[in-house]
C-alpha positions in Angstrom: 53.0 113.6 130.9 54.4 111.0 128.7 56.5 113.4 126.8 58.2 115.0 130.0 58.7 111.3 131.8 61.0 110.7 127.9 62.9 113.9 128.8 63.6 112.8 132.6 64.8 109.7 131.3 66.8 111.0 128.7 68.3 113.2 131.2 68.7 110.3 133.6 70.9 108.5 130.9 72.6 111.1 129.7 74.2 111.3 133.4 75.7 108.2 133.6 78.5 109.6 132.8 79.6 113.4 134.0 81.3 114.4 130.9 77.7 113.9 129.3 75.8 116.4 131.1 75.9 118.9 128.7 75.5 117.0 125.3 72.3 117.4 123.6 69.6 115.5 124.3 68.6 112.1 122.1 65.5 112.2 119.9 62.3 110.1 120.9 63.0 107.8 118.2 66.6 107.8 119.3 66.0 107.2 122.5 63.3 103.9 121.9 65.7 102.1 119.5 69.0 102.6 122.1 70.2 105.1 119.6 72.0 108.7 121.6 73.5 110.4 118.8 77.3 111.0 118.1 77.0 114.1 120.5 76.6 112.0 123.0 79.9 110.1 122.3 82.0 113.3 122.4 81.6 113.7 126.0 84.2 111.0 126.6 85.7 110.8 123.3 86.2 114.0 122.5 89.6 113.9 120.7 88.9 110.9 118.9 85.9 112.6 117.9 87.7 115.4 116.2 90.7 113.5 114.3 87.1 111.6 112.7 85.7 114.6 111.6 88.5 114.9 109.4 88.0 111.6 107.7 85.7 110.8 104.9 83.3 108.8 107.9 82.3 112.3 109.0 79.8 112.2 105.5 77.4 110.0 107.8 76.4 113.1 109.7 74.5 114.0 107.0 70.8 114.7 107.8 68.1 112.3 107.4 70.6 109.1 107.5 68.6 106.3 109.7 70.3 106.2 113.2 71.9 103.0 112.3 74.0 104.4 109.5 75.1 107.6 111.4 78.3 109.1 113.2 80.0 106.6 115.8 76.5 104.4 115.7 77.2 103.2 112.4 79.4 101.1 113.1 80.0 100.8 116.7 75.7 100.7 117.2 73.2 101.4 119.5 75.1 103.2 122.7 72.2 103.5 125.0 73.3 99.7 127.1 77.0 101.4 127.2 76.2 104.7 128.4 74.3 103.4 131.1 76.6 100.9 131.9 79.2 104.4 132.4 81.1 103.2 129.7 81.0 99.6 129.7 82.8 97.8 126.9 81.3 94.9 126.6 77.8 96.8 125.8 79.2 98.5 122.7 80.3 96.7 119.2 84.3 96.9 119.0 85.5 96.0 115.6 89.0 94.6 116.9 87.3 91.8 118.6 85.1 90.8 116.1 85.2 88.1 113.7 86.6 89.4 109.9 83.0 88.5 108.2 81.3 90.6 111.1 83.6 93.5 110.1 83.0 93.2 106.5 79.4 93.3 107.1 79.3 96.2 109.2 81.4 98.1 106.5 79.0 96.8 103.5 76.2 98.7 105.1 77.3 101.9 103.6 80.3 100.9 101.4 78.1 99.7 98.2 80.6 100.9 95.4 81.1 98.0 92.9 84.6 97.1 93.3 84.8 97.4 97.1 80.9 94.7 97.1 83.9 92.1 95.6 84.8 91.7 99.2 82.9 88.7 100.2 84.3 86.8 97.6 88.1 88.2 97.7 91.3 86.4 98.3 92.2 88.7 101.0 87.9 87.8 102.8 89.4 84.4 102.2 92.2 84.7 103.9 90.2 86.7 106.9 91.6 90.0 106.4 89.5 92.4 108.4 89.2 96.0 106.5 90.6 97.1 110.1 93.8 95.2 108.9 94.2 97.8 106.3 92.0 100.8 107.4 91.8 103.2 110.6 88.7 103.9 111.1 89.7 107.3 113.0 92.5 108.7 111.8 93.0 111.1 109.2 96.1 111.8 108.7 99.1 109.4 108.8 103.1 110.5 108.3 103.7 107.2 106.9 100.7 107.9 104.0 102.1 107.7 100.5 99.5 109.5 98.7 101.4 111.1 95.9 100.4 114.7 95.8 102.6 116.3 93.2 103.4 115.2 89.7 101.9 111.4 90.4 105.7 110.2 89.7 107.3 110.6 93.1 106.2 109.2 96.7 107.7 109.6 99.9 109.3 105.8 99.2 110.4 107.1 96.0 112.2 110.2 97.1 114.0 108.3 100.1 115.5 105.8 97.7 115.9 108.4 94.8 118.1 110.9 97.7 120.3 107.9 98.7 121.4 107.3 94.7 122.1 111.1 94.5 124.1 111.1 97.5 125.9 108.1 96.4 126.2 109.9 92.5 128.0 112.7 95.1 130.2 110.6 97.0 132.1 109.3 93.5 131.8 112.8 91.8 135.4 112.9 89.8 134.8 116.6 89.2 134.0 119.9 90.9 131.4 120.6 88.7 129.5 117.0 88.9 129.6 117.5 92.8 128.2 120.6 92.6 125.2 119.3 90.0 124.6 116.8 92.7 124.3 118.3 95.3 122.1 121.0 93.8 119.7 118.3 92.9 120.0 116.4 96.2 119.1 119.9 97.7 116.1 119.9 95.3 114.7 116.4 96.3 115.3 116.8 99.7 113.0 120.2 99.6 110.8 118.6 97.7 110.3 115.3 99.7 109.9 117.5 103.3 107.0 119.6 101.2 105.3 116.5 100.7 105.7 115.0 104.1 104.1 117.8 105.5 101.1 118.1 102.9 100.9 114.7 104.1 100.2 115.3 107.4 97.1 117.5 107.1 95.7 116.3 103.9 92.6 114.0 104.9 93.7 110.2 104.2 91.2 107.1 102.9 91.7 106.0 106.0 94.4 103.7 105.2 96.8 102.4 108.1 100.1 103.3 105.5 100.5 103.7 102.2 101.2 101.8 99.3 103.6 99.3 98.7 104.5 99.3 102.6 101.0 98.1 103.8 100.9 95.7 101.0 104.4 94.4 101.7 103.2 93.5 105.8 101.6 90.4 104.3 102.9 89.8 100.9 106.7 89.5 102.2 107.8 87.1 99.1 107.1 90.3 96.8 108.9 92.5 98.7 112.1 90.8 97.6 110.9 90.4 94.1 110.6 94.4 93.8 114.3 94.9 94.8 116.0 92.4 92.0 117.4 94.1 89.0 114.2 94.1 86.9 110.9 95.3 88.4 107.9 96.9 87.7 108.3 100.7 89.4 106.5 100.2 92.5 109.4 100.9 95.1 110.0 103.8 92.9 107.0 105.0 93.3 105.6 105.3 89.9 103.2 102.6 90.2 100.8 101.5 92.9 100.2 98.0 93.8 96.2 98.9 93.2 97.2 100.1 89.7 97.2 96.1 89.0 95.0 94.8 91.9 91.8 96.2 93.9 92.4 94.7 97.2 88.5 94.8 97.8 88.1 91.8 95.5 88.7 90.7 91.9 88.8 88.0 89.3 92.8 85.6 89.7 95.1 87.6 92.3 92.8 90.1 93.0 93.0 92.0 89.2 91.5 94.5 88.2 90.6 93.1 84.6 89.1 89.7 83.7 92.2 88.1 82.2 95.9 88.6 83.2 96.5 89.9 79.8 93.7 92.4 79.9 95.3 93.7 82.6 99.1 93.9 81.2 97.4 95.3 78.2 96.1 98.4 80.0 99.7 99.7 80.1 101.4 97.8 77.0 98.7 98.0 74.7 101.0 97.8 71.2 101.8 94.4 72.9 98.4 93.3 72.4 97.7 93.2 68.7 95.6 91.8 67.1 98.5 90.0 64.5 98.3 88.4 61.5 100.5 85.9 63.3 100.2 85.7 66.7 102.4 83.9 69.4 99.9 81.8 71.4 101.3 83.0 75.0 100.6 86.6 74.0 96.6 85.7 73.9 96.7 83.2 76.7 98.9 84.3 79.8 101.8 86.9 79.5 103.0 84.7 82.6 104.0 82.2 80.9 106.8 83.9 79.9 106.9 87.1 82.3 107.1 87.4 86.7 105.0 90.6 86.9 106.2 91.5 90.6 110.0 91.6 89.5 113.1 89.4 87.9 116.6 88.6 87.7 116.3 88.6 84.0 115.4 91.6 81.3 112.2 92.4 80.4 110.8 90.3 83.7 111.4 87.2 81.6 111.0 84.1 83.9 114.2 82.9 82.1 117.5 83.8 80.0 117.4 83.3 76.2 117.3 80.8 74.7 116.1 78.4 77.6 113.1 80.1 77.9 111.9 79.6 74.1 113.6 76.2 74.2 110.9 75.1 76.8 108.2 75.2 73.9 110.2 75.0 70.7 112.6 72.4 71.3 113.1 71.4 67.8 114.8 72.4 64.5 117.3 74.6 65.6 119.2 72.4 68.2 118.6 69.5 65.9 120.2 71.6 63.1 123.3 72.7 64.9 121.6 76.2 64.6 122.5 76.9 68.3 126.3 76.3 67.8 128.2 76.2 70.5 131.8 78.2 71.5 134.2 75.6 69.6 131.9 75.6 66.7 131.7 79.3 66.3 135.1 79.3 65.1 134.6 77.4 61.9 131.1 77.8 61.7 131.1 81.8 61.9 128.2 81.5 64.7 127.3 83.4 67.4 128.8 81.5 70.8 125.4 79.9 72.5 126.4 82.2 75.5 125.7 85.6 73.5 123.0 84.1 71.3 119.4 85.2 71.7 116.1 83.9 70.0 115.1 87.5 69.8 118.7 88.1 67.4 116.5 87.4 64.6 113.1 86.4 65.8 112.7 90.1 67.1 108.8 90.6 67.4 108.1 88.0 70.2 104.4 88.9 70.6 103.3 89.0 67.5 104.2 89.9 63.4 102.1 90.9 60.6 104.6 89.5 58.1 106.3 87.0 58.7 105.0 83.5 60.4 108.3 83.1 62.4 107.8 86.6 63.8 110.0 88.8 62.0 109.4 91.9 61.0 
């Protein structure tokens, strides 16, 4: 008797809503903790339902996963109030109207990977970045994705820019034959960038709102126009993620990946790194000192021309000697005008030398 009074009121919840009718019914132990099933779900959200089962989140169907931590349920919980409300919205968790730390908490129930358990403490937790900031939770596929899918060199932000300098490489062609080349190669790109637009758009996403730098640059505006003067690290280019440098889940100073800023510099510029037999004490303490990371108006990403730069630590013997002449004295002196001279002219291994104190070779 007590089993078919269970069934009649499973039944008698399951018709709240019309669309439910023929969804399977909930388990007993469903049922008692307010817990239907995703099934249930699909009777009124049926295509949001299917884009999901193309993300990674469809995983939580897995058998024996506790109620709590599958399908829908996992994160939106228990839809037994909201069913029998027909659909009330203000019986079922919605994630845009939470606070951010109620968000993280809900995603750190089954997101336990190291770096992404960094959260809690993170700059961008800080800040009360939801993960919804950054992640759809439902949709698989995105046209504005930047997953690089080919030779990890290109991305669709990389092509774009890459097809406008061919163009342009057209446009002043002198010759025939340097038209033709590139036009040919504008013909290649062009195929190339549409083949990866479209692998784009059925390839299964992380979940991510946009690719990277674009979803980075929503926030982080001031790099944005850091990445577009003369020197930069090739991240509008495509050839290098902001995450190759950052893990946006949480970190040690800006979010790194490494313990140190120079660990992490090192990772890509390791014969930077030494050790020397003399060593050039910025080298081991913070390539900032000398370097912007993001992007410059100088070579190398130097924070300054030559020989300012050097002259904000070593302001001694040479400009006491006369050593930095300047353009009258380079006449008679046989110097090198101030306004072409660079510390690096003779002190050429700035990071570091195994044979000579004053960095020489």
């Amino acid at each position: 008797m007590g089993k078919i009074l269970i069934v009649v009121a499973g039944i008698a919840l399951t018709c709240a809503t019309a669309a439910m009718i023929l969804q399977p019914l909930p388990s007993v132990a469903q049922e008692q903790s307010g817990y239907l099933g995703t099934q249930v779900c699909t009777g009124c959200h049926k295509a949001t339902y299917e884009e999901w089962l193309l993300t990674p989140h469809r995983r939580t169907l897995a058998e024996g996963r506790a109620p709590d931590r599958t399908g829908c349920e996992s994160c939106h919980g228990p839809g037994g109030e909201h069913v029998a409300g027909g659909g009330d919205p203000t019986k079922i968790i919605r994630l845009n109207e939470l606070q951010p730390k109620a968000v993280t908490e809900i995603c750190l129930k089954c997101h336990r990977q190291q770096d992404v358990l960094l959260y809690r403490t993170s700059l961008h937790s800080s800040a009360k970045v939801k993960c919804t900031n950054c992640h759809d939770l439902h949709t698989a596929a995105g046209a504005t994705m930047l997953r690089n899918t080919e030779s990890k060199q290109y991305s669709i932000s990389g092509l774009t820019r890459l097809i406008e300098d061919v163009k342009q490489q057209s446009n002043i062609a002198s010759t025939s034959e340097e038209k033709d080349k590139a036009l040919t190669r504008l013909e290649g790109l062009e195929k190339k960038k549409a083949d990866l637009q479209k692998s784009l758009d059925v390839v299964p996403t992380r979940n991510r709102r946009e690719g990277e730098p674009e979803l980075c640059l929503t926030c982080h505006k001031e790099l944005q126009a850091q990445f577009n003067l003369p020197t930069h690290h090739p991240v509008r280019e495509g050839r290098m993620q902001c995450s190759d440098c950052h893990n946006p889940h949480g970190g040690t100073r800006g979010n790194l990946r490494e313990e140190t800023i120079n660990q992490t510099c090192f990772r890509c510029h390791p014969e930077i790194e030494g050790p020397y037999v003399f060593e050039h004490p910025p080298v081991s303490e913070d390539c900032t000192i000398c370097h912007r990371p993001h992007g410059s108006p100088q070579n190398y990403l130097l924070k300054q021309t030559q020989p300012f730069l050097c002259l904000k630590c070593h302001a001694g013997p040479h400009s006491r000697s006369g050593t930095l002449a300047n353009g009258s004295d380079a006449a008679t002196t046989s110097r090198v005008p101030y306004y072409y001279w660079q510390c690096t002219s003779c002190h050429n291994r700035p990071h570091g030398s195994d044979s000579h104190a004053a960095f020489h070779y």
